[in-house]
GUKOL-506109 format. One record per residue: x, y, z of N, C-alpha, C in turn; residue in three letters. Coordinates in steps of 0.001 Angstrom, whole numbers, plus 500000, padded with zeros to 6 digits. Example, Ala and Ser with C-alpha at 12.3 -4.5 7.8 and 13.67 -1.06 7.14 Angstrom:
<sites>
       nu       nv       nw      cau      cav      caw       cu       cv       cw   code
   513190   494310   507800   512300   495500   507800   513200   496700   507800    ALA
   512850   497750   507080   513670   498940   507140   512900   500030   507870    SER
</sites>
This chain:
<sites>
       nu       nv       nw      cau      cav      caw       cu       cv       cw   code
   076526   247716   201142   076946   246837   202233   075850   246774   203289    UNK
   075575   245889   203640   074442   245325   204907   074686   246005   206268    UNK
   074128   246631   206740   074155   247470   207987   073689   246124   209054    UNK
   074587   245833   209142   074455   244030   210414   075089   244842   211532    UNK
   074460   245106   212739   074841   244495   213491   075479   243823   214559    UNK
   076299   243329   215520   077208   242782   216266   077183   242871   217378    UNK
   076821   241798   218164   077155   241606   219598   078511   241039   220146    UNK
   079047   242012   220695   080358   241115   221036   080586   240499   222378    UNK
   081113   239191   222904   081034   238788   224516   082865   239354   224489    UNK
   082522   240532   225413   083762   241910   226020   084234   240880   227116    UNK
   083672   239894   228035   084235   239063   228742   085699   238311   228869    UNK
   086428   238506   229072   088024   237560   228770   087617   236214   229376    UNK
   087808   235806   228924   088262   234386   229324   088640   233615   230347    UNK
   088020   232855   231369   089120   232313   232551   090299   232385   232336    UNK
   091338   231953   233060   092567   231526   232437   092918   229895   232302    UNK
   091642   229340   233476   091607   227960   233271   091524   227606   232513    UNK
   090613   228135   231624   089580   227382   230277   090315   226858   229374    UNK
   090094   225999   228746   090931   225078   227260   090090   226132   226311    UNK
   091181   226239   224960   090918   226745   224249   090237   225648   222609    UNK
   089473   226462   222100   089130   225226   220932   090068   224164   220294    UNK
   091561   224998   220548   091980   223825   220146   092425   222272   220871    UNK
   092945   223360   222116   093416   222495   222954   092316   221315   223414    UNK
   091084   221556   223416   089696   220528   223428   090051   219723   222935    UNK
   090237   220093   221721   090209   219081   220221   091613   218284   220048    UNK
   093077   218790   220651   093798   217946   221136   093613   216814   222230    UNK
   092728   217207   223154   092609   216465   223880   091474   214911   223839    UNK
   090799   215635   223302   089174   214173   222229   090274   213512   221581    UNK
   091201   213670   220179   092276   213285   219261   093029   212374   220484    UNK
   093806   212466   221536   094421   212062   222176   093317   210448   222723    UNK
   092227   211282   223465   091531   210067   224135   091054   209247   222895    UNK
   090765   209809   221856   090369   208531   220734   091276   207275   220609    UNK
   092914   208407   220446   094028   207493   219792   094505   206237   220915    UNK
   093927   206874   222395   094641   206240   223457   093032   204979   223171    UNK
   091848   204619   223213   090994   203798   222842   091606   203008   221703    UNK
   091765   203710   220108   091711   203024   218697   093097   203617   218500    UNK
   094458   203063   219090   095689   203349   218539   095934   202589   217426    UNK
   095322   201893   216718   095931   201564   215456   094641   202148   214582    UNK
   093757   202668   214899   093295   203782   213692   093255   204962   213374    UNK
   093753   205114   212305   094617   205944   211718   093778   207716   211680    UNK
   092780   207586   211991   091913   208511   211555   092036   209545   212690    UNK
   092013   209053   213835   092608   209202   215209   094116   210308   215291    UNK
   094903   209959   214516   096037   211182   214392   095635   211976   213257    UNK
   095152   211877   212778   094610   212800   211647   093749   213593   212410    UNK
   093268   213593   213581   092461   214137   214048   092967   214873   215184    UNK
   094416   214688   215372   095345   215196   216834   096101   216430   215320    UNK
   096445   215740   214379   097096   216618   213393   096195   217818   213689    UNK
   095379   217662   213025   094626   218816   212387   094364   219695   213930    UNK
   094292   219194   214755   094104   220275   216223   095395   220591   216581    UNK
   096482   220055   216406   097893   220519   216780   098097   222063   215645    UNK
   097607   221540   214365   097570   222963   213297   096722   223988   213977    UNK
   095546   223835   214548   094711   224585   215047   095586   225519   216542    UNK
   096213   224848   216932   096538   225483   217799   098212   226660   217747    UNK
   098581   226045   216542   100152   226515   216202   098804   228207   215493    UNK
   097746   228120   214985   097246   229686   214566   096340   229974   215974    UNK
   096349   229415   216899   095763   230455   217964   097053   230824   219012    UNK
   098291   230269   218908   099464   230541   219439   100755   231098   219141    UNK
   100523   230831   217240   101421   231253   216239   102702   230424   216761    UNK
   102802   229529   216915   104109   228776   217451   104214   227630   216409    UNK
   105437   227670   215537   105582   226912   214705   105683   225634   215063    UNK
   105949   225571   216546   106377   224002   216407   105099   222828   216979    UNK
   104287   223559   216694   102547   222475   216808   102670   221749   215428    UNK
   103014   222974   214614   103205   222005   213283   104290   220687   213270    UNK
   105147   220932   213442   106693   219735   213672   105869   218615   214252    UNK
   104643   218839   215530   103878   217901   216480   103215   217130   215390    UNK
   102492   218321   215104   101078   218020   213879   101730   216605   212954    UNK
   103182   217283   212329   103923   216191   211118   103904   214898   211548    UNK
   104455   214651   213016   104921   213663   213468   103618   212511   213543    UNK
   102211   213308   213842   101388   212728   214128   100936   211934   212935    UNK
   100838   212889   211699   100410   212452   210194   101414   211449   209873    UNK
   102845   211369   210447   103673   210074   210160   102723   208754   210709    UNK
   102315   208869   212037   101575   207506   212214   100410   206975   211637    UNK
   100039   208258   210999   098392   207635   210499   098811   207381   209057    UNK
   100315   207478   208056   100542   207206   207069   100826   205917   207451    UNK
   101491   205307   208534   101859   204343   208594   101097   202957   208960    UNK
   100114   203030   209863   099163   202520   209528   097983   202487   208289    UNK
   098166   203399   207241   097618   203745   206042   098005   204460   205069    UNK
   098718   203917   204664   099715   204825   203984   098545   205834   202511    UNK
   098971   206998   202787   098321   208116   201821   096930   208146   201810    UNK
   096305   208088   203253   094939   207998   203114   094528   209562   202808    UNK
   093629   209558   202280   092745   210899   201887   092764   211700   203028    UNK
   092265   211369   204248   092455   212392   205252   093507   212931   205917    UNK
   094521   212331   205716   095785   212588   206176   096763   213105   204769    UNK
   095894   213036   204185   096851   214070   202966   096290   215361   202695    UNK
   094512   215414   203167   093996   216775   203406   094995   217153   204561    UNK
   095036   216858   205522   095394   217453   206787   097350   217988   206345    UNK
   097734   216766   205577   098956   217597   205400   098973   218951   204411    UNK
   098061   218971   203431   097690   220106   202605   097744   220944   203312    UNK
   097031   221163   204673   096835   222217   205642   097778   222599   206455    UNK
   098448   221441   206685   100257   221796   207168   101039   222386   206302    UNK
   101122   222394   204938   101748   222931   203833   101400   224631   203580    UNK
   100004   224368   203988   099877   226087   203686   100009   227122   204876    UNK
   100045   225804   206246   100427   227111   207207   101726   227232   207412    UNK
   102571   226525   206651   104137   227006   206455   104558   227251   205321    UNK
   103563   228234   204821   103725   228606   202998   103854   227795   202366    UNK
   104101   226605   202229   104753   226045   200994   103482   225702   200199    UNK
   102830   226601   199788   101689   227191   199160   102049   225895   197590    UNK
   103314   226162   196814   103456   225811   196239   103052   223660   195688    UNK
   103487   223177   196749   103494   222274   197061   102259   221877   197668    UNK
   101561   222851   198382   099854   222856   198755   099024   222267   197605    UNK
   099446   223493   196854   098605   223174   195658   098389   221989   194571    UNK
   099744   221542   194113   100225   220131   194056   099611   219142   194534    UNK
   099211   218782   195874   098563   217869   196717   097156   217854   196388    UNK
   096519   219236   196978   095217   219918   196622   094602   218905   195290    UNK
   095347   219915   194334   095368   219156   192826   094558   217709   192738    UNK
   095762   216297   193312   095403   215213   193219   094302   214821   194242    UNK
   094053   215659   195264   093064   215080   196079   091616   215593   195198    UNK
   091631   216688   194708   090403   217003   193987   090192   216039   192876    UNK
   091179   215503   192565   091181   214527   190994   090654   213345   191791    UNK
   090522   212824   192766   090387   211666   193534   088998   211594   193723    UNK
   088811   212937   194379   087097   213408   195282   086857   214755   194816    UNK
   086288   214784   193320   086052   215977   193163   084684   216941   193783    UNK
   084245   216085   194706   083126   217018   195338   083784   217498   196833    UNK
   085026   217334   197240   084972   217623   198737   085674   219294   198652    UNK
   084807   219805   199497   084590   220786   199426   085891   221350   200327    UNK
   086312   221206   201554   087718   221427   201630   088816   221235   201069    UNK
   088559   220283   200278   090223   220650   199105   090159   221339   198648    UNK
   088606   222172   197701   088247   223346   197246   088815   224541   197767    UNK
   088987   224618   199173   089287   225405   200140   090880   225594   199846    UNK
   091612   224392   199906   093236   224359   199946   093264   225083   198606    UNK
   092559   224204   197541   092876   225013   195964   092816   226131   196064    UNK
   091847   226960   196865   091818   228879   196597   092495   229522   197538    UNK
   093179   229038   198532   094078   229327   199187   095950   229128   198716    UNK
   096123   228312   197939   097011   228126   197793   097088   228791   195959    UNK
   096507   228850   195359   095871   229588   194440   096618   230987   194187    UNK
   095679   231604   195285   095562   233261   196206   096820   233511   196474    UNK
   097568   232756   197082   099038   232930   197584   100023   232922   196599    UNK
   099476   232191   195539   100491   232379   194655   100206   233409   193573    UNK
   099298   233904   193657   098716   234908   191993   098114   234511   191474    UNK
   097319   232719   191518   096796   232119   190486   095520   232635   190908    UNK
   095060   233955   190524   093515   234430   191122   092105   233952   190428    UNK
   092118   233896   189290   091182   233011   188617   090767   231925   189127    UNK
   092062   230771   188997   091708   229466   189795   091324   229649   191021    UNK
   091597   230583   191855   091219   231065   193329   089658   230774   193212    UNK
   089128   231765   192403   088056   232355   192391   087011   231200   191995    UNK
   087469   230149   191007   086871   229147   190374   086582   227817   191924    UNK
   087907   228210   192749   087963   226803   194047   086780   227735   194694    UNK
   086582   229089   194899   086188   229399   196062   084552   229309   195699    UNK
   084625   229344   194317   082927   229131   193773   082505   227783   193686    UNK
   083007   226826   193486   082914   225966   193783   082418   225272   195158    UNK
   083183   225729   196412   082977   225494   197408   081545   226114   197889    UNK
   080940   227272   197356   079430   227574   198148   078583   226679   196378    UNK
   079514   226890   195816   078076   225983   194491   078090   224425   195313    UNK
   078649   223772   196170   078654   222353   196431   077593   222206   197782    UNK
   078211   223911   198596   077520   223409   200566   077480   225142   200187    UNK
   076621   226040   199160   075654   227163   199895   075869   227685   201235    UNK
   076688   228922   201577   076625   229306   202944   077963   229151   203950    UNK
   078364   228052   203193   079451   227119   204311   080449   227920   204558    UNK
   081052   227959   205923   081881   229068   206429   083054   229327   205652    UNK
   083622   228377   205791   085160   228047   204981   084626   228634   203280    UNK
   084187   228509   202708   083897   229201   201499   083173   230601   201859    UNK
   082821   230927   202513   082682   232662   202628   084129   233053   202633    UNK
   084632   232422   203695   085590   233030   204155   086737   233372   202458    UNK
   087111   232328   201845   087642   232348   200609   086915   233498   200169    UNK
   085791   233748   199674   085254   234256   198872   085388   235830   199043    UNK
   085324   235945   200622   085789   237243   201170   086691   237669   200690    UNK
   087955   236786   201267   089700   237570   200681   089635   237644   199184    UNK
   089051   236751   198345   089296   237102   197178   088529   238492   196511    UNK
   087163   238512   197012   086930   240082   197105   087715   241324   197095    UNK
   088012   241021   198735   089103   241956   199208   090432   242132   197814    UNK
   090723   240870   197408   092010   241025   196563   091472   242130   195262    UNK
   090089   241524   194742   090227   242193   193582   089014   243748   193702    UNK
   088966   244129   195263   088760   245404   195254   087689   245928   195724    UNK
   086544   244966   196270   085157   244847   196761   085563   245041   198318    UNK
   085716   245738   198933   086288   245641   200355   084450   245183   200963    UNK
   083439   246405   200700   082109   246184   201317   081627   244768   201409    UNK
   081891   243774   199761   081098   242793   199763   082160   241898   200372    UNK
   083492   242059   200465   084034   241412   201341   083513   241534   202913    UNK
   083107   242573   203405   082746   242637   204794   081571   242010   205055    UNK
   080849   241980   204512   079169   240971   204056   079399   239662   204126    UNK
   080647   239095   203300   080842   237770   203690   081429   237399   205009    UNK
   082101   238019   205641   082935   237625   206664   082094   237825   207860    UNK
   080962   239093   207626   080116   238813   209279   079052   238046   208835    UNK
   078934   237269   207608   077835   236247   207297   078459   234902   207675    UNK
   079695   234725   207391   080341   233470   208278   080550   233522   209629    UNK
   080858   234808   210045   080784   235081   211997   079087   235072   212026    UNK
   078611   235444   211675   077089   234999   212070   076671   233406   212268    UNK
   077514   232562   211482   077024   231305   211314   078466   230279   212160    UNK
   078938   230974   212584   080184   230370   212973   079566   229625   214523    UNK
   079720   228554   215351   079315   227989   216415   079642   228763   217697    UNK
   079111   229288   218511   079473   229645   219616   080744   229262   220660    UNK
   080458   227671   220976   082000   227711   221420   082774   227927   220392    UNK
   082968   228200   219523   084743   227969   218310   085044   229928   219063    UNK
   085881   230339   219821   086292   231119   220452   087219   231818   219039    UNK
   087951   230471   219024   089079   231521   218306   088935   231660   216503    UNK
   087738   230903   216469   087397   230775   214820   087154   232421   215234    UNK
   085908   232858   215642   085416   233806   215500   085835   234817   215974    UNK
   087091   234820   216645   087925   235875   217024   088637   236081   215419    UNK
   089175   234959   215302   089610   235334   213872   088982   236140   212892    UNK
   087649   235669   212718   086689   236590   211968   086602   237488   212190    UNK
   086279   237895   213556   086341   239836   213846   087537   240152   213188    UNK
   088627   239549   213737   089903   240543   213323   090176   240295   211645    UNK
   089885   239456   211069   089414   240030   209750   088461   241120   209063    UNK
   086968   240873   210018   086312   242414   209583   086811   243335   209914    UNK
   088023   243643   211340   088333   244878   211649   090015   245075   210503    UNK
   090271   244011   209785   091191   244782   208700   090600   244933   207464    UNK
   089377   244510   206679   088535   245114   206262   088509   246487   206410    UNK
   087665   246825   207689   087275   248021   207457   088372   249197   207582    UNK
   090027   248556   208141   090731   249698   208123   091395   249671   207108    UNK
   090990   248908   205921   091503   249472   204521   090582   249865   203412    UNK
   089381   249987   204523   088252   251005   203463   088809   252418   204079    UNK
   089672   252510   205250   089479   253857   206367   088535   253900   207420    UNK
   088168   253117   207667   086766   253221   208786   087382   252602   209914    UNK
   088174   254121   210575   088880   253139   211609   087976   252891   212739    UNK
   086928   253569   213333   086485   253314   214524   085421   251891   214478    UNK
   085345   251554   213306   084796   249672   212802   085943   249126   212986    UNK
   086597   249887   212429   087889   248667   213075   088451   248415   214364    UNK
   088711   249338   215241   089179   249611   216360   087942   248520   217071    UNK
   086564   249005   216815   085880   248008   217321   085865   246448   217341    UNK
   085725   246161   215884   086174   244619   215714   087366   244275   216649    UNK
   088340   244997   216064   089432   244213   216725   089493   243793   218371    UNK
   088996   245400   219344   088830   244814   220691   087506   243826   220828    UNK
   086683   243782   219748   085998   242547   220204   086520   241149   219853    UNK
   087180   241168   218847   088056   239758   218618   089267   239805   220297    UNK
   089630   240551   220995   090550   240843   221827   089441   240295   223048    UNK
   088245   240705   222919   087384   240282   224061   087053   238868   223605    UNK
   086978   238243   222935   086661   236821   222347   087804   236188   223029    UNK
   088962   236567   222599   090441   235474   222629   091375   236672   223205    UNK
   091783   236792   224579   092210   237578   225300   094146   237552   224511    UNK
   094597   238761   224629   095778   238614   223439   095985   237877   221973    UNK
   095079   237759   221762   094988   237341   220523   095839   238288   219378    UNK
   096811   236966   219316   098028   237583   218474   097657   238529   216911    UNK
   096948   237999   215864   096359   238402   214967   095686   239687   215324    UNK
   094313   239472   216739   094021   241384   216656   094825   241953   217516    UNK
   095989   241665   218069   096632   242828   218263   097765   243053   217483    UNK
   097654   242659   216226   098419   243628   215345   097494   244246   214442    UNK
   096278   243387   214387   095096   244465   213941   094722   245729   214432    UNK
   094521   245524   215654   095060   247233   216127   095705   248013   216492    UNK
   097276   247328   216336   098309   247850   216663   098678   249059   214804    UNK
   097891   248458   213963   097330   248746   212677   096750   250031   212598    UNK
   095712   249886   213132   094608   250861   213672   095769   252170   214446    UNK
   096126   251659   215245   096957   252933   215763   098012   253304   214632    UNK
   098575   252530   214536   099368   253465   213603   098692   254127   212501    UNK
   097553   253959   212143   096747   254716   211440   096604   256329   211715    UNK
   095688   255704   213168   095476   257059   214028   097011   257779   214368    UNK
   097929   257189   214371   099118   258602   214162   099303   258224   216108    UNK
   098664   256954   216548   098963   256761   218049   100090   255662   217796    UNK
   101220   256629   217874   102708   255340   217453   103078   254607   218915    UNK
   103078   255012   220338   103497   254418   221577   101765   253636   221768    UNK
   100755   253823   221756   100247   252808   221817   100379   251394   220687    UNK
   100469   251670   219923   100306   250796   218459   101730   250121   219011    UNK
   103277   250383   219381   104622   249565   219770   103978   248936   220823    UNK
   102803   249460   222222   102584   248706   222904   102013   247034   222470    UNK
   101158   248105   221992   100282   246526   220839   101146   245444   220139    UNK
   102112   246047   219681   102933   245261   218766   104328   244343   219993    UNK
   104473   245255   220726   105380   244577   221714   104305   243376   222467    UNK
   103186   243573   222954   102905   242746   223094   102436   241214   222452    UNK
   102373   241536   220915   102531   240886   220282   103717   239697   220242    UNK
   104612   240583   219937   106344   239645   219981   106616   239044   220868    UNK
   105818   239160   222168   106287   238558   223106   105778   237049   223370    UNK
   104352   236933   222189   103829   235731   222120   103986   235008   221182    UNK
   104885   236127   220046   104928   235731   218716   106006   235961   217988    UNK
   107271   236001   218173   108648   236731   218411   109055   236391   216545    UNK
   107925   236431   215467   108527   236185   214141   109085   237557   213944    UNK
   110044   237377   212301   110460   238437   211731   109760   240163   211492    UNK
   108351   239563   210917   108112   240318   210339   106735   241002   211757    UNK
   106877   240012   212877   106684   240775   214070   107380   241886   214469    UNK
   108776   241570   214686   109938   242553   214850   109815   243684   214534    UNK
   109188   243446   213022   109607   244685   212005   108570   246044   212300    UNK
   107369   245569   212615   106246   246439   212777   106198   246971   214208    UNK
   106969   246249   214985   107471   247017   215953   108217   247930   215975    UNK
   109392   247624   215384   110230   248914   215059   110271   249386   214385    UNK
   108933   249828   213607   108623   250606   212895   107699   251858   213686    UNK
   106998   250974   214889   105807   252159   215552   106858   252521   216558    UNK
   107604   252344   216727   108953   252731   217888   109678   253718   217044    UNK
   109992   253809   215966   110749   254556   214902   109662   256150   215066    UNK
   108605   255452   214831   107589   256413   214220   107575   257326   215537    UNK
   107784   256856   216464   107414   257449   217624   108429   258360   218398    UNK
   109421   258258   217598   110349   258965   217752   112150   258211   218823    UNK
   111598   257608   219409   112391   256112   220044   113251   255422   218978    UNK
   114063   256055   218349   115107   255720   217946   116151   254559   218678    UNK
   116838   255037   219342   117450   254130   220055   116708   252362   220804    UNK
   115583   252797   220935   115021   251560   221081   114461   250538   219991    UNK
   114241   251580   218724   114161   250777   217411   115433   250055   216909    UNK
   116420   250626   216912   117569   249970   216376   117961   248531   216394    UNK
   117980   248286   217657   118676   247005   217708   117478   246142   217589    UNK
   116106   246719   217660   115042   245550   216941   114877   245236   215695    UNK
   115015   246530   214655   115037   246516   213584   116529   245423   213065    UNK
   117659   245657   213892   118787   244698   213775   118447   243287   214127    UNK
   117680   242904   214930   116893   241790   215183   116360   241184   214018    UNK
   115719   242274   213542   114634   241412   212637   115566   241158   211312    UNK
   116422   242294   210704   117243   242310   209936   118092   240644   209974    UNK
   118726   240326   211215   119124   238523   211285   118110   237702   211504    UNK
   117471   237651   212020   116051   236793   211298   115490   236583   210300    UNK
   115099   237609   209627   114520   237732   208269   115525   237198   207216    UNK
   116715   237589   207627   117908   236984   206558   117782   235223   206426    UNK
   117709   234941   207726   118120   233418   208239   116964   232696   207044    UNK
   115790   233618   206945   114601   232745   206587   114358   233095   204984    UNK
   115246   233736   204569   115085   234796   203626   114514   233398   202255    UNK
   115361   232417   202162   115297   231629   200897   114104   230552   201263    UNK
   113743   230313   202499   112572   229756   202859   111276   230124   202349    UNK
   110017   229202   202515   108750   229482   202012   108043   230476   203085    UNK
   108320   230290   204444   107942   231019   205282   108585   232470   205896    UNK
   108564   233444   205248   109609   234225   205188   109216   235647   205453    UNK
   109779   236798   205950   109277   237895   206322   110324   238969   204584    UNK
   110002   238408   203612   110752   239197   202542   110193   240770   202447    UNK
   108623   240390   202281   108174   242071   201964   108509   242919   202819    UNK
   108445   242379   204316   109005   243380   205444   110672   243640   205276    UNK
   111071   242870   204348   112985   242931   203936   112927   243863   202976    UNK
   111913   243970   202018   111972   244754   201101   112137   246327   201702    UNK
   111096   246224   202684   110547   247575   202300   111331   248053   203841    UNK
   112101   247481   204318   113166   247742   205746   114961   248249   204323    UNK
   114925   247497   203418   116107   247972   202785   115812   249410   201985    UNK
   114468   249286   201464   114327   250895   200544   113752   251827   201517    UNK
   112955   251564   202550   112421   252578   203257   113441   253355   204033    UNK
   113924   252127   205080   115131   252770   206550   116486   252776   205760    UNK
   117198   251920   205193   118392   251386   205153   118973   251970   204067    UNK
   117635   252728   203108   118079   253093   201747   119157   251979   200939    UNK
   118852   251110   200783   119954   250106   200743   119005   249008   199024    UNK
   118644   249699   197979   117891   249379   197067   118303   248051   196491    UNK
   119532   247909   196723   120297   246475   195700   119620   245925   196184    UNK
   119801   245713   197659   119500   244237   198435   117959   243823   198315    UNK
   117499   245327   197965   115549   245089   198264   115875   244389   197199    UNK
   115917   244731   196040   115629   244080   194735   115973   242745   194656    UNK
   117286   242390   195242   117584   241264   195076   116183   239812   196135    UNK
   116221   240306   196944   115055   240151   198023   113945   240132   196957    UNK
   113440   240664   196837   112438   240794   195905   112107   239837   194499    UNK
   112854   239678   193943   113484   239509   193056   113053   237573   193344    UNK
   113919   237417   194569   113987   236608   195126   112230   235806   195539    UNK
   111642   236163   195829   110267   236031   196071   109615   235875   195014    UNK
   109789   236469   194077   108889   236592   193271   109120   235262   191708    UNK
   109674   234819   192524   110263   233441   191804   109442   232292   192150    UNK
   109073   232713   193483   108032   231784   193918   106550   232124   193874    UNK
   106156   232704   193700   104535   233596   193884   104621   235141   193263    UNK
   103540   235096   192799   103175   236284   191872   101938   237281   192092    UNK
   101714   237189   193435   100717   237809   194272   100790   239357   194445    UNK
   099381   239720   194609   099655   241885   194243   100616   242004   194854    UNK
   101048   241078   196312   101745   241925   197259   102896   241827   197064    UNK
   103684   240595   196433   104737   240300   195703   105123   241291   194372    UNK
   104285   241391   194279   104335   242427   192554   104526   243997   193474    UNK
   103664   244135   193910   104068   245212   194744   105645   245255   195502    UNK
   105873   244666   196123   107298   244986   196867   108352   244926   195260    UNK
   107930   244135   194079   108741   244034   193732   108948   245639   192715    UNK
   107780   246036   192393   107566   247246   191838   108392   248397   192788    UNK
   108087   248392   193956   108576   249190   195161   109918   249110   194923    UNK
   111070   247539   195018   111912   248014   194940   112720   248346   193467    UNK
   112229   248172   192512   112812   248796   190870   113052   250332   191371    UNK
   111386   250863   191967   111216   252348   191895   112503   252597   192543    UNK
   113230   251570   193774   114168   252368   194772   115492   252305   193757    UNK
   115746   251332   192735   116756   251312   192112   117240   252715   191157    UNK
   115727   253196   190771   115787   254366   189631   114987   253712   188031    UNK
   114470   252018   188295   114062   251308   187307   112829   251873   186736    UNK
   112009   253631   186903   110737   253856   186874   110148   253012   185917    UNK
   110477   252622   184669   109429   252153   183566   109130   250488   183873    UNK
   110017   249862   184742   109558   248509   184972   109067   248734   185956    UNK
   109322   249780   186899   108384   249872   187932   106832   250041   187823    UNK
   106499   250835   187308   105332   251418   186776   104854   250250   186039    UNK
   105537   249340   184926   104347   248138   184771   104313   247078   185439    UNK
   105409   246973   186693   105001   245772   187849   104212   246085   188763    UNK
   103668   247846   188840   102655   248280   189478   101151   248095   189015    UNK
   100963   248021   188236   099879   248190   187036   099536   246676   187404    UNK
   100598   245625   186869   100212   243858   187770   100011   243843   188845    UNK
   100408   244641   189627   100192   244754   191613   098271   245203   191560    UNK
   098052   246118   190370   096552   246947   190731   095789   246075   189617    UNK
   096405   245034   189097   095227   244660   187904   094021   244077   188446    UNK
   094350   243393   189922   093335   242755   190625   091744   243404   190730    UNK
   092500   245243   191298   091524   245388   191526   091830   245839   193528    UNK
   093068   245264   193983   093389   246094   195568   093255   247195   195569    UNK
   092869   247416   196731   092771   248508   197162   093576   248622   198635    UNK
   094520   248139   198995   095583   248292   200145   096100   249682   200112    UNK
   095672   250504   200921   096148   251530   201112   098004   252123   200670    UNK
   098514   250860   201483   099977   251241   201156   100287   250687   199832    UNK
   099880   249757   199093   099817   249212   197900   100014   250499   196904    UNK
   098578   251400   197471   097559   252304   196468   099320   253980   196678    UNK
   099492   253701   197986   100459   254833   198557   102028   254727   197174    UNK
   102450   253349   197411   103638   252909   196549   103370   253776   195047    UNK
   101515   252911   194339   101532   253243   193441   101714   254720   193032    UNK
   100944   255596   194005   101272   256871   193723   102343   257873   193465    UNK
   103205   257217   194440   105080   257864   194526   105874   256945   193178    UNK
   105272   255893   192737   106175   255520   190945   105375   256400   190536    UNK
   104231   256428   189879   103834   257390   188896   104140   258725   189136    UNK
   104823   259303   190527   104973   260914   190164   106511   260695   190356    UNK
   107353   259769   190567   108832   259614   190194   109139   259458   189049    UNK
   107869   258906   187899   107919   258055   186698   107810   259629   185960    UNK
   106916   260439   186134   106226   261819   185864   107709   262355   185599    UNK
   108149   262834   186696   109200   263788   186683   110774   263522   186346    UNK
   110732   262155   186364   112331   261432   185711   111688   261853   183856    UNK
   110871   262010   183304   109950   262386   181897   109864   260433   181670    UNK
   109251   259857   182661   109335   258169   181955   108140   258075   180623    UNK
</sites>
């Protein structure tokens, strides 16, 4: 691995300042208010309304985003750019499935554009289809060499099948090349190298990244559960609930909930875990049959706390109907083991590690089937 490096700007942010996306809502706006009947114009408010639902995590930029891609269908119905841009609405509300689908025909249309390449190995990745992942994400540097959006692919798929180092090589080779103003691109990127390195174990790279993605994009929802991560690593459970509470408060999803009351649990704050963990427990339910869904955190809240194995499985079970991803294979392996299922457990584990992960808790699961599998004589 490349010994790079890193300057980070530790500076926060005015509070005045527009953020990259909000810029880019605002250009999209003055275009559309000039050229309201061209269509290219909401395709261009879309795609910054998406931009801003991942620097705010607020689902309903997307609902904005939809409404916007309604007008530019309607003045053009199924133009190429507005069916990329809905691709990108599809995968930031999972429906990975249906991503891919789209993806599909836009590559059959324009087989050189290199962001559908992007949707294909993303939506790919999410579902288990790792090959094809690997084929979109090569594609994308065999077309544009270098180009951020294809590191970035090329990284996670690394990461998936077990290269954590050469994953970290790609990701500060795209933060190296990433533009100075894009604030929250490259906040993003840190807080990807800093979960990198805390699933090689290298927490004080991580701890670093992450407060420099934190100094990039001040609360930045993503690194502070990156180091709310980090602490719970370090065995610091009331800082890591701080981290995570502050999280929920910008970002109030399920599987937010859950990692809260989990470093609140850990910390011995019982009584204050409860009724969050009950929180997340009716949330997570509400969303349970949805594409966007906090299941693995359902899984592993019914076999871990609740001892409650049916429901994981069924949960599980449930997911894995839709996507076939380590982490899916994993919860689903996790919950057989909670049923007493060791021998299907043990080979839905074996599909969880064929990649090549190396996720610590992944690697943790696998260890407790094979010595449950050991001593039941599986």
């Amino acid at each position: 691995m490349k010994n790079t490096s890193l300057v980070f700007v530790l500076l926060a942010l005015p509070v005045f300042a527009a953020t990259p996306a909000e810029n880019s809502i605002r250009k999209a706006e003055a275009e559309i208010t000039k050229n309201p009947e061209h269509y290219a114009g909401y395709n261009d408010l879309a795609m910054a309304l998406a931009r801003r639902a991942r620097e705010t995590s607020d689902v309903e930029f997307y609902a904005k985003a939809e409404e916007s891609l309604q007008k530019s269908f309607r003045l053009s119905p199924d133009n190429f750019g507005g069916l990329k841009t809905r691709t990108w609405l599809l995968l930031g509300r999972h429906e990975f499935a249906k991503a891919r689908e789209v993806a599909v025909k836009l590559n059959k249309q324009n087989p050189d554009d290199v962001t559908v390449y992007g949707y294909l190995a993303d939506a790919n990745a999410e579902l288990g289809n790792y090959e094809e992942a690997v084929e979109a994400a090569q594609w994308m540097l065999n077309l544009r060499p270098g180009n951020i959006a294809g590191l970035t692919r090329a990284a996670y798929l690394r990461e998936l099948h077990g290269d954590t180092g050469g994953a970290i090589d790609l990701m500060q080779e795209a933060y190296d090349s990433s533009p100075f103003p894009e604030t929250e691109d490259r906040a993003w990127l840190l807080t990807q190298i800093a979960h990198l390195h805390l699933v090689a174990g290298q927490l004080p790279e991580a701890e670093r990244f992450a407060q420099g993605a934190l100094g990039l994009f001040p609360d930045y929802h993503y690194a502070l559960g990156t180091l709310g991560q980090v602490r719970m690593t370090q065995k610091r459970y009331r800082e890591a609930a701080d981290l995570f509470a502050k999280r929920v408060a910008t970002a109030p999803h399920a599987e937010n909930l859950f990692t809260l009351a989990e470093a609140l649990e850990h910390d011995g704050r019982h009584a204050e875990a409860a009724p969050i963990f009950a929180d997340f427990e009716r949330k997570a339910l509400l969303e349970a049959a949805t594409t966007d869904n906090a299941n693995h955190e359902l899984v592993a809240y019914y076999t871990d706390y609740l001892k409650q194995p049916e429901k994981a499985l069924r949960i599980a079970e449930q997911e894995l109907a839709r996507r076939h991803d380590a982490y899916t294979l994993d919860a689903h392996a996790w919950s057989l083991a909670a049923v007493g299922d060791y021998p299907k457990a043990e080979a839905e584990m074996q599909k969880a590690l064929a990649f090549g992960l190396k996720d610590p808790k992944v690697r943790e699961h696998a260890r407790v089937i094979a010595e449950l599998a050991a001593k039941n004589g599986e």
